[in-house]
KOLRO-890355 format. One record per atom (N, C-alpha, C, CB): atom name; residue number from 1; x, z, y. Coordinates in nm, 3 decimals. Glycine has a CB too. Example, Ala and Ser with C-alpha at 12.3 -4.5 7.8 and 13.67 -1.06 7.14 Angstrom:
2
+------+-----+---------+---------+---------+
! atom !  nr !      c1 !      c3 !      c2 !
+------+-----+---------+---------+---------+
!    N !   1 !   1.319 !   0.780 !  -0.569 !
!   CA !   1 !   1.230 !   0.780 !  -0.450 !
!    C !   1 !   1.320 !   0.780 !  -0.330 !
!   CB !   1 !   1.131 !   0.905 !  -0.447 !
!    N !   2 !   1.285 !   0.708 !  -0.225 !
!   CA !   2 !   1.367 !   0.714 !  -0.106 !
!    C !   2 !   1.290 !   0.787 !   0.003 !
!   CB !   2 !   1.408 !   0.572 !  -0.060 !
+------+-----+---------+---------+---------+
END
This chain:
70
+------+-----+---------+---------+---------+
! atom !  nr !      c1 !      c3 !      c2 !
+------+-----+---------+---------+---------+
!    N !   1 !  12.627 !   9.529 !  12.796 !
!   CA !   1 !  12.599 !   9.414 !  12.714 !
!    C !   1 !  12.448 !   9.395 !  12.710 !
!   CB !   1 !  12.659 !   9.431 !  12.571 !
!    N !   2 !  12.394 !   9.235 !  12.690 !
!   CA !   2 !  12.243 !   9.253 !  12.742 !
!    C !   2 !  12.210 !   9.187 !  12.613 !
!   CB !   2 !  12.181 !   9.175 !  12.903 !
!    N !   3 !  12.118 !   9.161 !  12.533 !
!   CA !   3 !  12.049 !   9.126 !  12.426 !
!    C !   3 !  12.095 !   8.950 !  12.406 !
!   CB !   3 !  11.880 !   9.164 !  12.457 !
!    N !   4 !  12.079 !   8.881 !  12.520 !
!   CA !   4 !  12.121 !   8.780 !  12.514 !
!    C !   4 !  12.280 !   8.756 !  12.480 !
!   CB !   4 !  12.079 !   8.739 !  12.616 !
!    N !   5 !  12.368 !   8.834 !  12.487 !
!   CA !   5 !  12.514 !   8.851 !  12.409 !
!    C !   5 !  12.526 !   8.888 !  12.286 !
!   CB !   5 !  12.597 !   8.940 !  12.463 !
!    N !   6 !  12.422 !   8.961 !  12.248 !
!   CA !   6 !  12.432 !   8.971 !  12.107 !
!    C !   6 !  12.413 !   8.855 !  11.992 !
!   CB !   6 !  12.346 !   9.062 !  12.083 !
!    N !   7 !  12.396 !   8.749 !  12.069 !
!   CA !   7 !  12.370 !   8.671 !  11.947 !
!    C !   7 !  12.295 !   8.655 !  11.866 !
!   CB !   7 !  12.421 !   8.677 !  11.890 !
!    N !   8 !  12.168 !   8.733 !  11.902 !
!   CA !   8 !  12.077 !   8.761 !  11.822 !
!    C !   8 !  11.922 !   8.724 !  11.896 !
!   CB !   8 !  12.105 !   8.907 !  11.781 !
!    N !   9 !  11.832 !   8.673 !  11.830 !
!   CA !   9 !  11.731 !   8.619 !  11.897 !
!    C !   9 !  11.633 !   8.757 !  11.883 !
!   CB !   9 !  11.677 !   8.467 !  11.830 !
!    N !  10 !  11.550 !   8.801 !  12.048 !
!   CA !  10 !  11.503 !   8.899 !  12.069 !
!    C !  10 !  11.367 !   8.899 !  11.970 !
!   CB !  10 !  11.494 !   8.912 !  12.212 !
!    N !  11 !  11.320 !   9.005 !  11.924 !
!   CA !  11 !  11.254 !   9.018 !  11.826 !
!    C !  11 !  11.097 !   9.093 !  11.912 !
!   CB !  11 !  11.351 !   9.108 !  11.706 !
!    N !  12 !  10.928 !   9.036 !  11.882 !
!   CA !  12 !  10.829 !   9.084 !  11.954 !
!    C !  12 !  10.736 !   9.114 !  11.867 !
!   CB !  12 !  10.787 !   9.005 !  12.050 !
!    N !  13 !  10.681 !   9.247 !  11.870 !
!   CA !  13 !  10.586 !   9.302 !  11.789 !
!    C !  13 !  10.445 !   9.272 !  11.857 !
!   CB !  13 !  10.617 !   9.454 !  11.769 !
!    N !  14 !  10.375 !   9.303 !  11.751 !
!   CA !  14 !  10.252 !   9.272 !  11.785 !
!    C !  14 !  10.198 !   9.424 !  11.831 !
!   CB !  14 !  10.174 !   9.195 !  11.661 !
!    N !  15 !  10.118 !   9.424 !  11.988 !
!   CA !  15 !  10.040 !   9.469 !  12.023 !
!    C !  15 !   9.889 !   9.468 !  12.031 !
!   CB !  15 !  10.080 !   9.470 !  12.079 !
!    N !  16 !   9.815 !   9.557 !  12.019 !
!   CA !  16 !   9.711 !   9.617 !  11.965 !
!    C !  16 !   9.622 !   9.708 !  12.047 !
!   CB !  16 !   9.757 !   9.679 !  11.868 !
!    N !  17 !   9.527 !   9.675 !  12.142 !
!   CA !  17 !   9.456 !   9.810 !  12.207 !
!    C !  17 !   9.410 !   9.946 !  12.076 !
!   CB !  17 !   9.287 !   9.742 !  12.294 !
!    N !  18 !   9.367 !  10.064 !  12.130 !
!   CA !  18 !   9.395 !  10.166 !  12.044 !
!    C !  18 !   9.225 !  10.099 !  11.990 !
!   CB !  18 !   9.437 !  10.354 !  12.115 !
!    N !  19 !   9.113 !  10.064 !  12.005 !
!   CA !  19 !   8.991 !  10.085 !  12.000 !
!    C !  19 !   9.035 !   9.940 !  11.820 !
!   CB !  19 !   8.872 !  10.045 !  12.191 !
!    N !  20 !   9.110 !   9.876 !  11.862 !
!   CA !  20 !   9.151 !   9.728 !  11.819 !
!    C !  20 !   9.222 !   9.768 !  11.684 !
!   CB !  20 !   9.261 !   9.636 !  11.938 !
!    N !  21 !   9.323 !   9.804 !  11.726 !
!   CA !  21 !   9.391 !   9.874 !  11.620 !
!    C !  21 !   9.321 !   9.981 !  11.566 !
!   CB !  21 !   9.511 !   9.919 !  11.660 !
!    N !  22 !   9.241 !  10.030 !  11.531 !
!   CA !  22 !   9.168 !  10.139 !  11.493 !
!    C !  22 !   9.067 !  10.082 !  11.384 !
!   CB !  22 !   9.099 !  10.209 !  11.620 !
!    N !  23 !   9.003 !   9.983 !  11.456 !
!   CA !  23 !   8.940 !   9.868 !  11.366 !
!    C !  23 !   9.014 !   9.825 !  11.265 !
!   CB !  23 !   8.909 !   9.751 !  11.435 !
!    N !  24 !   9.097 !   9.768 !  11.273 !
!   CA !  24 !   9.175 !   9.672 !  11.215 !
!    C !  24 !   9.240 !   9.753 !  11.093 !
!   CB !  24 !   9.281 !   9.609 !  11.322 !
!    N !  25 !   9.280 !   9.885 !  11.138 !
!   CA !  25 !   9.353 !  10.006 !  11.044 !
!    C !  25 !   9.238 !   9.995 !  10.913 !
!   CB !  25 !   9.357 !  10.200 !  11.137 !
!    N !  26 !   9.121 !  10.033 !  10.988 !
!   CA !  26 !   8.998 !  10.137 !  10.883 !
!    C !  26 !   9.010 !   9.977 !  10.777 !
!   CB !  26 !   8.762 !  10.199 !  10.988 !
!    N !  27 !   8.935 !   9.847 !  10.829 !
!   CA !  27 !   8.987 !   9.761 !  10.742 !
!    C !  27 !   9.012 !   9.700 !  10.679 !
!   CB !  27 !   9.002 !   9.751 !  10.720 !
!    N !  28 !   9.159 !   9.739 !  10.655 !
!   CA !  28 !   9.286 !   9.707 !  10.591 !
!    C !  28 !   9.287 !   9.779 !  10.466 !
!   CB !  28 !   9.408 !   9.743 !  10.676 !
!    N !  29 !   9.239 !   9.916 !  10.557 !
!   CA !  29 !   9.289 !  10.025 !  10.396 !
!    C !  29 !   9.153 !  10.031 !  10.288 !
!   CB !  29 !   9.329 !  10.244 !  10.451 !
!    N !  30 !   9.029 !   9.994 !  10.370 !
!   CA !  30 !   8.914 !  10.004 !  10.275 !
!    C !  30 !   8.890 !   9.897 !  10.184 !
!   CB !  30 !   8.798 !  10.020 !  10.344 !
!    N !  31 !   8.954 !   9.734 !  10.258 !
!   CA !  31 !   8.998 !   9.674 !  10.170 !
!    C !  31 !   9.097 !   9.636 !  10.058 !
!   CB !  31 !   8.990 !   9.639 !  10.204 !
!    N !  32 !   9.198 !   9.727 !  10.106 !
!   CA !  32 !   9.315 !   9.773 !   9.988 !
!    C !  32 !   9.286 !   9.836 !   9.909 !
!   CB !  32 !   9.419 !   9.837 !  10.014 !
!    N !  33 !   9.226 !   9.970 !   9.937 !
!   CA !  33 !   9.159 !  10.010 !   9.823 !
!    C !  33 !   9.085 !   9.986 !   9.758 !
!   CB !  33 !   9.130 !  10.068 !   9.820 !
!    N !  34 !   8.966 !   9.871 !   9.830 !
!   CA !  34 !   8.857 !   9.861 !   9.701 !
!    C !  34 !   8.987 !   9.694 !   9.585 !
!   CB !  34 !   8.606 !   9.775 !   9.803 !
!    N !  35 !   9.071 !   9.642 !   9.666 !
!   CA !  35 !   9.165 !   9.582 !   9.587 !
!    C !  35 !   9.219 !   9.649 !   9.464 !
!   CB !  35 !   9.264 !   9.554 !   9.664 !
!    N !  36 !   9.235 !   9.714 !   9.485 !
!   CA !  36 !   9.319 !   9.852 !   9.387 !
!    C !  36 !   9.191 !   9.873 !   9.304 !
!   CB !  36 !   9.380 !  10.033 !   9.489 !
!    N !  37 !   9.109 !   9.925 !   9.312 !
!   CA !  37 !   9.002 !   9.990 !   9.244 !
!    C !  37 !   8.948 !   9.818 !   9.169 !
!   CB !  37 !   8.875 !  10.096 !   9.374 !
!    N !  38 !   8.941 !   9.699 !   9.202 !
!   CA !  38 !   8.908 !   9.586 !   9.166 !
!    C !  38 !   9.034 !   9.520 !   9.032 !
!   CB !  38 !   8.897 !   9.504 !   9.314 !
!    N !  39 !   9.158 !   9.599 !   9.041 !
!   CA !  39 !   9.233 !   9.562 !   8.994 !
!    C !  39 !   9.206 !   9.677 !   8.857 !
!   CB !  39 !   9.351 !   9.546 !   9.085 !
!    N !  40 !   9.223 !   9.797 !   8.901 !
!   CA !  40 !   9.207 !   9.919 !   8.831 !
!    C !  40 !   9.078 !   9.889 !   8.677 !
!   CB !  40 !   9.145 !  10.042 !   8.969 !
!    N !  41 !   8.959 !   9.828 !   8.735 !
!   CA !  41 !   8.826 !   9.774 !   8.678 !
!    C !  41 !   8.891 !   9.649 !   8.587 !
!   CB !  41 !   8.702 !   9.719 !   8.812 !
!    N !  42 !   8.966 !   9.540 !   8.653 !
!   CA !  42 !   8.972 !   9.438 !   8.582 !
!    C !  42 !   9.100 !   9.464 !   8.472 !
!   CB !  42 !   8.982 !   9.318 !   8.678 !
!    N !  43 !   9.131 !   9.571 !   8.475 !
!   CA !  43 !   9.271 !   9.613 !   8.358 !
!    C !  43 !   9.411 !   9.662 !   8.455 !
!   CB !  43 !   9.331 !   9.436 !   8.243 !
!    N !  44 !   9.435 !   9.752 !   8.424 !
!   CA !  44 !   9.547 !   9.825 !   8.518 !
!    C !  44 !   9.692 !   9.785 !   8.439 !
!   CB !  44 !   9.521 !  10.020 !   8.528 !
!    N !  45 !   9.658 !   9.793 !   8.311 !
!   CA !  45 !   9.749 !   9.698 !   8.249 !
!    C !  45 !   9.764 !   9.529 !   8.246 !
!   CB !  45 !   9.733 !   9.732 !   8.136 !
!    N !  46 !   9.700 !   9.477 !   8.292 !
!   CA !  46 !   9.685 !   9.334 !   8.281 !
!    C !  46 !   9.763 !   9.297 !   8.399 !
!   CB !  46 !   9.534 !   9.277 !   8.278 !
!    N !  47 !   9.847 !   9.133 !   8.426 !
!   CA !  47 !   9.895 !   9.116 !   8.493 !
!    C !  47 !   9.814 !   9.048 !   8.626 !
!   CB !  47 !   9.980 !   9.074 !   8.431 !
!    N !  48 !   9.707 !   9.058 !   8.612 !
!   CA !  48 !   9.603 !   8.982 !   8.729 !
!    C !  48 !   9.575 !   9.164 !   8.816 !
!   CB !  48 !   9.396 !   8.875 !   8.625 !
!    N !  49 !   9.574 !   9.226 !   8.714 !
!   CA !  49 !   9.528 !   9.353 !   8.721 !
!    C !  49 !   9.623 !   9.436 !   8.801 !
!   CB !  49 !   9.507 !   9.405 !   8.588 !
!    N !  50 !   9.786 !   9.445 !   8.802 !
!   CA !  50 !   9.841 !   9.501 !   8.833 !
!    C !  50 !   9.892 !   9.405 !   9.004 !
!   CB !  50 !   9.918 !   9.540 !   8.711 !
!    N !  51 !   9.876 !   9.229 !   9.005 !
!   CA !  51 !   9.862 !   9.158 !   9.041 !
!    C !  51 !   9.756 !   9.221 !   9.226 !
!   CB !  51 !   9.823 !   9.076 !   8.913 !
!    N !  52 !   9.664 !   9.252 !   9.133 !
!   CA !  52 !   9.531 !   9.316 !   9.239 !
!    C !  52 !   9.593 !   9.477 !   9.287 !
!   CB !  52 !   9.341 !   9.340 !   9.125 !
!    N !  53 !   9.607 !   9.517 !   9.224 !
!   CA !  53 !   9.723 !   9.653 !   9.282 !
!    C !  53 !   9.816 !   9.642 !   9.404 !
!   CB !  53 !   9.840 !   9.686 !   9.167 !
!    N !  54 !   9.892 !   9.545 !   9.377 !
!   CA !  54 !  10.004 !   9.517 !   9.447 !
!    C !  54 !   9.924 !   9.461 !   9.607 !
!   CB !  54 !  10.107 !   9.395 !   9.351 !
!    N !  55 !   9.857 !   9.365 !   9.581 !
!   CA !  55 !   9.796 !   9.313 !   9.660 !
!    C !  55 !   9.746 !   9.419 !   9.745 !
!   CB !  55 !   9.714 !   9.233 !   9.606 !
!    N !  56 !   9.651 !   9.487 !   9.703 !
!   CA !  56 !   9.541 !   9.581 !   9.792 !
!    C !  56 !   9.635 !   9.684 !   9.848 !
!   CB !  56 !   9.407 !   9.664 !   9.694 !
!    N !  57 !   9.741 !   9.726 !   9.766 !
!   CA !  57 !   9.839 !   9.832 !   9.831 !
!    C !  57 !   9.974 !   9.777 !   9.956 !
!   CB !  57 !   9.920 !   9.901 !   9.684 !
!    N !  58 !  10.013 !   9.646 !   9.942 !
!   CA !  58 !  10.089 !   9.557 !  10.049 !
!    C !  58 !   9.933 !   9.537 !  10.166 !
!   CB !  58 !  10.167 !   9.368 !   9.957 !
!    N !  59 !   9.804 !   9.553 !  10.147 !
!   CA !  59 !   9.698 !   9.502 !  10.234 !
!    C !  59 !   9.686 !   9.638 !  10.317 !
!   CB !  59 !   9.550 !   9.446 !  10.150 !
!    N !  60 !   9.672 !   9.749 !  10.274 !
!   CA !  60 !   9.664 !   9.860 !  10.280 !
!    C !  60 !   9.793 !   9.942 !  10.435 !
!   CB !  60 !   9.685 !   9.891 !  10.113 !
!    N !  61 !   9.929 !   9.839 !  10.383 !
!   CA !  61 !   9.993 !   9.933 !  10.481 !
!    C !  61 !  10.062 !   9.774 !  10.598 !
!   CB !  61 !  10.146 !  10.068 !  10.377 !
!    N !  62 !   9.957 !   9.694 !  10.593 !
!   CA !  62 !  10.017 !   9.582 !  10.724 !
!    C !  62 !   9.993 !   9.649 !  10.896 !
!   CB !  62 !   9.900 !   9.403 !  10.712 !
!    N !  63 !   9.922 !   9.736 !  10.874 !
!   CA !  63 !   9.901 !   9.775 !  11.025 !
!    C !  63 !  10.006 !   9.917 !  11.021 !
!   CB !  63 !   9.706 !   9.813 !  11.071 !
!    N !  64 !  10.078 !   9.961 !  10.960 !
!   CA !  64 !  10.208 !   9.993 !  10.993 !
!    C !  64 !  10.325 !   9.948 !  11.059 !
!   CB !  64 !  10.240 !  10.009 !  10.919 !
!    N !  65 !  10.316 !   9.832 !  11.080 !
!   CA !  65 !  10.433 !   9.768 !  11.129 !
!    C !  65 !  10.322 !   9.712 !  11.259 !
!   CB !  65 !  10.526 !   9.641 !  11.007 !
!    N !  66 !  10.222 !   9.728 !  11.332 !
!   CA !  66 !  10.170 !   9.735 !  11.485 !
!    C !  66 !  10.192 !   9.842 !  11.504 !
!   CB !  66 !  10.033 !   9.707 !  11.528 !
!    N !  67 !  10.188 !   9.766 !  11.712 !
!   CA !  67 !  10.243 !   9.899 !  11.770 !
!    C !  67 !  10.091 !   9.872 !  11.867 !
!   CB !  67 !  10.440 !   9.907 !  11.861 !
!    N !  68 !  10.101 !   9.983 !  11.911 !
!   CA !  68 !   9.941 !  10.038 !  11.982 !
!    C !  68 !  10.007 !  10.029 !  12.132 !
!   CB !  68 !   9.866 !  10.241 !  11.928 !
!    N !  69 !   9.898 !   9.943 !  12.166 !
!   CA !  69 !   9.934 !   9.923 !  12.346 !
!    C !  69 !   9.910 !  10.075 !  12.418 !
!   CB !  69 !   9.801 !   9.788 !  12.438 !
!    N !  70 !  10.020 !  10.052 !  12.504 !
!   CA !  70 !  10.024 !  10.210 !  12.562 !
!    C !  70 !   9.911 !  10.217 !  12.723 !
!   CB !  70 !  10.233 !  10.255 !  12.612 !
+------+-----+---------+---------+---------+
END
């Protein structure tokens, strides 16, 4: 059975040289974190605050789902 029988439309990740993706990693997460730490400052209880959490920590793990050109 070949992909095209499944009924299902083939699905394409994003590729990434390692030098590219490496960049892109460092960032992601230095800007997630200083998100977090921006949220943390503006009230960790507050909803802008927890708002900035969410944010910097969803910013933090987008280069998990690239795949590194082989």
């Amino acid at each position: 059975m070949t992909d095209t029988d499944t009924g299902v439309a083939p699905t394409r990740g994003v590729e990434l040289s390692a030098q590219t993706y490496r960049h892109l990693d460092r960032a992601s997460k230095l800007l997630g974190v200083g998100l977090v730490a921006l949220g943390l400052d503006m009230g960790g209880d507050t909803v802008f605050g927890v708002a900035l959490g969410l944010l910097g920590a969803a910013l933090a793990l987008t280069t998990v789902f690239l795949q590194i050109e082989k």
